[in-house]
Structures are given as C-alpha cells and as structure tokens.
C-alpha positions as CSV (number, residue, x, y, z in Angstrom):
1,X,-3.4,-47.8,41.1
2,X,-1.0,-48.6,43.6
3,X,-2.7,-46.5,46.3
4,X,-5.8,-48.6,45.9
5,X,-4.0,-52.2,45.8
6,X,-2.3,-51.1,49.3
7,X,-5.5,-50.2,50.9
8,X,-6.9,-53.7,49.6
9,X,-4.2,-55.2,51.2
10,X,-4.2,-53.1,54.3
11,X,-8.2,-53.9,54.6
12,X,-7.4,-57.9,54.1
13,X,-4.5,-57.8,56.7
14,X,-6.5,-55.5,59.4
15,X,-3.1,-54.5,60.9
16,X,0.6,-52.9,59.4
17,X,3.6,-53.5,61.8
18,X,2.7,-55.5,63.8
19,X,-0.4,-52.8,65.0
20,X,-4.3,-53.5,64.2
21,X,-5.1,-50.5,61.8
22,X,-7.6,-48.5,64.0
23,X,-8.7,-46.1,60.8
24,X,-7.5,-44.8,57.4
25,X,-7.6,-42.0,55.7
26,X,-7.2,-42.3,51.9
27,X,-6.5,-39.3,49.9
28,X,-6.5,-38.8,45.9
29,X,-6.7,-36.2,42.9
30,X,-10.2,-37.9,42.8
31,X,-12.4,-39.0,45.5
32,X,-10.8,-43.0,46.0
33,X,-13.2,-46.2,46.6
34,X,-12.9,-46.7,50.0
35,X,-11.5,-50.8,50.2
36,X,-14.3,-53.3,50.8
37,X,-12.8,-55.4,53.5
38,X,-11.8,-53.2,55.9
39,X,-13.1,-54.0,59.3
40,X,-11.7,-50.6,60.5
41,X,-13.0,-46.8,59.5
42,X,-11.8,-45.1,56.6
43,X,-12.1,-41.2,55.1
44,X,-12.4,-40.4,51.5
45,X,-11.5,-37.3,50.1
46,X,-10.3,-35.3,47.1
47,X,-7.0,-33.0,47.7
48,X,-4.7,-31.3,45.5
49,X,-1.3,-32.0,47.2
50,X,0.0,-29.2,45.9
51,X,-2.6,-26.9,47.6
52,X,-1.0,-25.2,50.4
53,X,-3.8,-25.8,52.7
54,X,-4.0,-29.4,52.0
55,X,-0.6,-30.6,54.0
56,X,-1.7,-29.4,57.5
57,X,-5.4,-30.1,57.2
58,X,-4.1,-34.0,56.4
59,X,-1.3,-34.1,58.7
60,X,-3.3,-32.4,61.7
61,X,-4.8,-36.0,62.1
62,X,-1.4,-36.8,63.0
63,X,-1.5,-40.4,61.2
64,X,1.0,-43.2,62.3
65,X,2.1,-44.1,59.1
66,X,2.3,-41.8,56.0
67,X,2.2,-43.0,52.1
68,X,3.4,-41.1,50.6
69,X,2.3,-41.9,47.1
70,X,0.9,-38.6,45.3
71,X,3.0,-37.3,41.7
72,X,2.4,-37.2,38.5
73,X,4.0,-39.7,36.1
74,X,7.2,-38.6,34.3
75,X,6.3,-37.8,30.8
76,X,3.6,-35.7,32.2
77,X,6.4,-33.8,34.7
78,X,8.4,-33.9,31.3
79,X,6.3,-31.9,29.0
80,X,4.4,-29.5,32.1
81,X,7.6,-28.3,33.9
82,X,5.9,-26.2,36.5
83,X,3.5,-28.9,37.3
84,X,5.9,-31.1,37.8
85,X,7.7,-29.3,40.4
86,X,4.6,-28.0,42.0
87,X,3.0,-32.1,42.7
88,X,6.4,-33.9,43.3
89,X,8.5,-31.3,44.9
90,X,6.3,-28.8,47.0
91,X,3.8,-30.8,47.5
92,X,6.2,-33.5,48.9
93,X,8.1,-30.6,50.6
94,X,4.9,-28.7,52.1
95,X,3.7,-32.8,53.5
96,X,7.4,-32.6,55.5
97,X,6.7,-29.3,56.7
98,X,3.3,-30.1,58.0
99,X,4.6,-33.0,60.0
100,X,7.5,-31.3,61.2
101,X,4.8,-28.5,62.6
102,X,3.1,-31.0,64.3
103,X,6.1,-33.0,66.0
104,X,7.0,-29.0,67.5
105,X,3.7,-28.9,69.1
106,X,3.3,-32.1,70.4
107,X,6.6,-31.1,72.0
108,X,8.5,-33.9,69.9
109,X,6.3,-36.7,71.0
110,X,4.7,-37.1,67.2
111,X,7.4,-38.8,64.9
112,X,5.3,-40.8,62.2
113,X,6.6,-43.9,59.9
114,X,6.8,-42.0,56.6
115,X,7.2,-44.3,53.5
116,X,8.1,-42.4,50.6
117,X,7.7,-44.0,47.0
118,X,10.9,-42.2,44.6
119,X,12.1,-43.7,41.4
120,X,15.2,-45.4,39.4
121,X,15.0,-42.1,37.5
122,X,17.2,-40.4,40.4
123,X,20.0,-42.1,38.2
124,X,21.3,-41.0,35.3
125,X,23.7,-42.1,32.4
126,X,26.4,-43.2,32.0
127,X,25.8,-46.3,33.4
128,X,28.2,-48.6,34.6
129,X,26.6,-52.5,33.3
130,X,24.8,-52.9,37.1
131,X,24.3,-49.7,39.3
132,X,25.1,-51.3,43.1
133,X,24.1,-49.5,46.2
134,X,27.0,-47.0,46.3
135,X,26.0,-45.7,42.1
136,X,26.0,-41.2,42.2
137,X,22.4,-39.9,41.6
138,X,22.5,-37.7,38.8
139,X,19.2,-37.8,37.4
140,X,18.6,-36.7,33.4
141,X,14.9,-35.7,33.7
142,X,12.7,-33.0,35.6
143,X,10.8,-36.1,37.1
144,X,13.8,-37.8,38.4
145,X,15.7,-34.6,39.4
146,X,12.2,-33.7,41.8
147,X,12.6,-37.1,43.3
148,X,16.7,-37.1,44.1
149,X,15.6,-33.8,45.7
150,X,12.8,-35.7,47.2
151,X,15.2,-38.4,48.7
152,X,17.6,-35.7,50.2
153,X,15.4,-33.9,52.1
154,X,13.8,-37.0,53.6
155,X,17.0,-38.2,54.9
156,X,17.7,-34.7,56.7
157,X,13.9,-34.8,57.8
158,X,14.7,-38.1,59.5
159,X,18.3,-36.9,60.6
160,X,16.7,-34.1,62.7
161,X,13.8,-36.5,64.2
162,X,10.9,-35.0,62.5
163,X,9.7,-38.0,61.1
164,X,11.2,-41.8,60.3
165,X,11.5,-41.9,56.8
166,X,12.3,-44.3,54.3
167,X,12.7,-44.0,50.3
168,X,11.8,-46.4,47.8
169,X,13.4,-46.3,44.3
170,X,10.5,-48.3,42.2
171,X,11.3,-49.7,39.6
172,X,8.9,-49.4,36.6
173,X,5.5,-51.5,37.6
174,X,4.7,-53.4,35.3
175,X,2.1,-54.8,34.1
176,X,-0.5,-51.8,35.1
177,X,-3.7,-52.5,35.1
178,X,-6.3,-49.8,32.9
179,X,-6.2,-47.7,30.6
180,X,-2.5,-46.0,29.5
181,X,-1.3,-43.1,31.5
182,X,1.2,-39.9,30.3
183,X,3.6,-41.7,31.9
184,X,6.9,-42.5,29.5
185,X,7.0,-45.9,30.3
186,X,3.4,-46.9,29.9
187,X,4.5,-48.8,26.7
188,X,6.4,-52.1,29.0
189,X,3.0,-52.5,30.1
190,X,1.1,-51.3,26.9
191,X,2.9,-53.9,24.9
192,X,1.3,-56.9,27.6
193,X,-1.4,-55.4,28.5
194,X,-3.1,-54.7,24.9
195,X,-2.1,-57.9,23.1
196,X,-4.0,-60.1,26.0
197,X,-7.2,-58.2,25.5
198,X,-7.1,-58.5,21.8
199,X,-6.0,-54.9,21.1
200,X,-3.1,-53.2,19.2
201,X,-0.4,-52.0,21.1
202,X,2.5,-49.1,19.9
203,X,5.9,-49.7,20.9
204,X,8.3,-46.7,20.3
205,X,11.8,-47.9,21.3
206,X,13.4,-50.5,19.8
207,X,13.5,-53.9,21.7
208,X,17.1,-53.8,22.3
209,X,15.8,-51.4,25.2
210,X,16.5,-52.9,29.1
211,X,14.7,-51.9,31.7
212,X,13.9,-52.8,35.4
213,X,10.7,-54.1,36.0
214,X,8.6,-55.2,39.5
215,X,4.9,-56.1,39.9
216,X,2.2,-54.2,41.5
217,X,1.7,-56.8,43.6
218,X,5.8,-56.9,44.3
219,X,5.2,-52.6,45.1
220,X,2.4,-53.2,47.4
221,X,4.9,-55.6,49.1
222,X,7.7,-53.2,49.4
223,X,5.1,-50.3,51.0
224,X,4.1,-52.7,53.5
225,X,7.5,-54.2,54.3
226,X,9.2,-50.6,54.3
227,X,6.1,-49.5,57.3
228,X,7.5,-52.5,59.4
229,X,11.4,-52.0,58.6
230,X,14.0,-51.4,61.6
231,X,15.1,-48.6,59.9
232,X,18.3,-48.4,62.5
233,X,19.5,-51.2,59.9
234,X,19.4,-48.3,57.7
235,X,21.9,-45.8,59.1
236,X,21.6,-42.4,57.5
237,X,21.0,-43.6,54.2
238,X,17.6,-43.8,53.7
239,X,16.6,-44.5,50.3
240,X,16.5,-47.4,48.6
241,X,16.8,-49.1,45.3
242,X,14.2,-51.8,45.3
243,X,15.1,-55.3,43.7
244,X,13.3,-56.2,40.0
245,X,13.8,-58.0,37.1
246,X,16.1,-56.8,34.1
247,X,14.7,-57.4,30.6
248,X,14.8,-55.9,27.4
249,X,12.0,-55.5,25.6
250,X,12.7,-58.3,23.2
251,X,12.9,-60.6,26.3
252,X,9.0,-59.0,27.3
253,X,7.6,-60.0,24.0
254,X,9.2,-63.6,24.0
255,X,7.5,-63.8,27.2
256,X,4.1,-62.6,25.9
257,X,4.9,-65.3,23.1
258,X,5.1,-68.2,25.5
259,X,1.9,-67.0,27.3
260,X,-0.8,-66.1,24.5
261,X,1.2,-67.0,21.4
262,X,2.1,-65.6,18.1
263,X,-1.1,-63.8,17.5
264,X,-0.9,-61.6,20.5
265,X,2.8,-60.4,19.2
266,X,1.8,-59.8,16.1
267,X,-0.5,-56.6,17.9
268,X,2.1,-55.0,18.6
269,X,2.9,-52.4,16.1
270,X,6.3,-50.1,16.2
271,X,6.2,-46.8,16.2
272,X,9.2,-44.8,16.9
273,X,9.0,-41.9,19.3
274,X,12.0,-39.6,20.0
275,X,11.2,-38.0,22.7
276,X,10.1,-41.6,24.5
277,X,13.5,-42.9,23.5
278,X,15.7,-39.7,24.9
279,X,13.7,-40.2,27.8
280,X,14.3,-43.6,28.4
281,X,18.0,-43.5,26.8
282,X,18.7,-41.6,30.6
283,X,16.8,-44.8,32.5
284,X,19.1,-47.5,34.3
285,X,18.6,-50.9,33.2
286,X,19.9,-53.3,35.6
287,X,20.8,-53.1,39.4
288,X,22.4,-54.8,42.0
289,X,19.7,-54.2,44.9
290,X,21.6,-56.2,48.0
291,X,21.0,-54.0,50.1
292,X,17.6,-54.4,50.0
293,X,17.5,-57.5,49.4
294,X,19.6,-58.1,52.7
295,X,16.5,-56.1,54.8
296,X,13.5,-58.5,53.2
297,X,12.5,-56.8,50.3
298,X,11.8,-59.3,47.5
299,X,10.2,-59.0,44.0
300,X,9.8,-61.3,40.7
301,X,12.3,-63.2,39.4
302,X,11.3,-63.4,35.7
303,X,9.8,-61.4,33.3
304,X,7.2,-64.4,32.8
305,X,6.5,-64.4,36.2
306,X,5.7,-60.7,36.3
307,X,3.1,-61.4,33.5
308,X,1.6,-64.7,35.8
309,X,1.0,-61.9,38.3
310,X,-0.9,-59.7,36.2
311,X,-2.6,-62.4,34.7
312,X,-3.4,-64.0,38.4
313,X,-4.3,-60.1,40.0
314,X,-6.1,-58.5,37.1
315,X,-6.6,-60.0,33.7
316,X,-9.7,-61.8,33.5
317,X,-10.6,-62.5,30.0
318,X,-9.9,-64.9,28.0
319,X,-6.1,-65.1,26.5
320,X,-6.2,-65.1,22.6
C-alpha cells in the first residue's frame, strides 16, 4: 500500500532530489500497477525477495535510489518464525550484499541512496513515559528484533561506503486503506476504517491502549524527504524514529465520534485477543522525535487530522 502511494507520488512529481526520474522499476510479491502519471518508463515485476537470485538480478540495474519497502507485517513474522527471518532479514541482508557487489565492480564509483523503512517495534518495554532519540533498542518480538538487526547492518553498510543509507522507524500507519492484513496492529485502522463504510469492526485491546500513529500520506512524505536528506547531518547514526501522533484508543474512537457520529461507534464490537494484547503490551506509545523533526520530517498533529487524511486520500462513500 505504501509502495504504490510513493510511486503515485513519484509519477506526479516527475523528479526525487532534486533529479528528473529517468525510469522506475517497481517490484512486488505480486505483479504492482504500474502509476498512471508517470511521464518516465517504468518495469513491473513479481520477485520473492527472499529468493537468492532476486537481489543481484534487481540491483545489477544499479538504481540511484533504493526503497526499500518489502517484509511481511508483524503478526504474520509472529506466528511463521522462519518466514519472518527469511523476508525481513535475508532478504534485507542478501539486497545489501547485492549492492555492495556492485559498488566492487564499478570500482567504488556505484554508491546508491538507500531508504530503508524499519519500525517502532525495535523498542521494547519498559518504557520510560516518552522514548527520546538516545532510548536502547531492545525489541520484544521476532518482527522488531529482524528490523533492529536490520538497522545495524545498514549503518555499517553506510560506514564502509557501500551504500548511503538511512532508517526509518514508522510508526503504525494508520488509517490503511483495504481489506485487513495479518498484521497485529490492523485493528487502529480496522476500528476507523469499518465503522465509515457501515461495517462492524473487532477491537481486541482495551482502549486504555496508546500507540503512535502517522498517515500514509505522512509515510510517503518521510520516503521522499529521507531520498533528498543531507545525510552528513546524520553522523553515524542512521536510523530514525519518525514523528506521529500519540493516542490511545479511546482518544481514536472519540475522534471517529466527532467525524461520523454515534452510530459508527456503536460498530465496533470488543473482542479480547491475548496474543494481540502481549504483542502490543511490548509496543512504545509515545516519542519524542526531535531529531527528526530538526531534519524536515513532519507528520499529523491529531488523531482527527489523521482520519481528515484518510477521508481526503481514500474514503469515498458516504459517512453514516
């Protein structure tokens, strides 16, 4: 979903960095829709990124800028252990390699932009009240533990010149468009989502629950921003937390309220789910993201605001 909003925005733009986009080359699980706009060529293809032969046939086009998008969600990483590692880990890994191959035989003159997207899962509990720029990764779930590994070996692939990488620590995106995914935090946008289409929704944490939230729109924003950045602002640390909005999920359905009324809450039906809740138990909930804030990164300021976007983006019928 966020792959295909950034190539509609890199078709409407026509140029990332400053640079006219000369071609594309979108990659996917499944054959992606190649953007309408775009005034510039673009591939299509279907890969499995955690093919071995896929990394070097991709990176042998020795691209600019890399997005480096491709996982699987983290209650699917959660319950499938070795698929996990094999999509977000070696896959991730096996891209590196392929680009560190290519900047050896082009005698170090290839040295792409790559834009990595990690998680706020890379933290883990206990939490202090706001996790600031200097807060310990210790992640509490398979997912977050393959992207904090993720993370580190970006910044020592950067260290050593291979490529200029930088890290983004998404917060959950919310409110996703389509039908629900495995991932465990489908329900922040399930309980929005559903109720403005008429529909029930399940919500299996109680609504005490906080959580850090961003748009689509504000993710497609950070991608593009992050292939511009003067990453020597960065130093060696290069990953970052990306700035949101804390709410609970009280605060999301008093938000829902004020948009599409009492009739819309009232679809929402709890359900508790105990392996949702441990799972999201070891999720941060608030953060103090100066540091990117300081570089130009920006995001939503209110939960109602998120739900504006969604409305303004995607939702097009009519609001009960």
């Amino acid at each position: 979903m966020i792959g295909r909003k950034l190539c509609e925005r890199l078709a409407r733009d026509g140029q990332l960095a400053g640079n006219r986009i000369d071609s594309a080359d979108l990659v996917d699980i499944v054959t992606p829709s190649p953007p309408s706009l775009a005034d510039f060529p673009t591939t299509s293809e279907a890969f499995d990124i955690a093919a071995p032969y896929v990394a070097p046939k991709l990176i042998a086009r020795r691209p600019d800028v890399v997005f480096l998008l491709a996982s699987i969600v983290s209650g699917e990483a959660e319950s499938d252990f070795d698929k996990g590692y094999a999509i977000n880990l070696d896959g991730t890994r096996m891209l590196f390699e392929a680009i560190r191959r290519e900047h050896r035989l082009s005698g170090g003159a290839y040295r792409p932009r790559l834009v990595f997207t990690s998680s706020i899962a890379v933290f883990g509990a206990p939490f202090p009240e706001t996790i600031d720029d200097d807060f310990f990764s210790t992640p509490l779930t398979s997912y977050g533990t393959q992207k904090a590994v993720c993370e580190l070996l970006l910044a020592d692939y950067s260290r050593r010149g291979f490529f200029d990488g930088v890290g983004l620590r998404l917060p959950t995106i919310c409110v996703r468009p389509g039908p629900p995914n495995r991932a465990a935090s489908g329900f922040f946008s399930g309980i929005i989502r559903e109720p403005l289409a008429g529909r029930e929704a399940i919500l299996p944490v109680a609504e005490t629950v906080r959580h850090w939230h961003a748009s689509p729109r504000s993710a497609v924003g950070f991608l593009v921003h992050a292939a511009s950045l003067d990453l020597a602002k960065l130093g060696a640390r290069r990953n970052l937390t990306m700035p949101g909005v804390s709410a609970t999920v009280g605060e999301q359905i008093e938000a829902l309220r004020a948009v599409a009324g009492e009739a819309a809450t009232r679809l929402i039906r709890r359900q508790r789910d105990e392996t949702i809740e441990r799972i999201v138990a070891g999720w941060p909930s608030r953060f103090d993201a100066s540091r990117a804030l300081g570089l130009g990164f920006t995001a939503e300021s209110s939960f109602a605001e998120i739900i504006r976007v969604y409305r303004e983006d995607e939702y097009v019928g009519p609001v009960p």
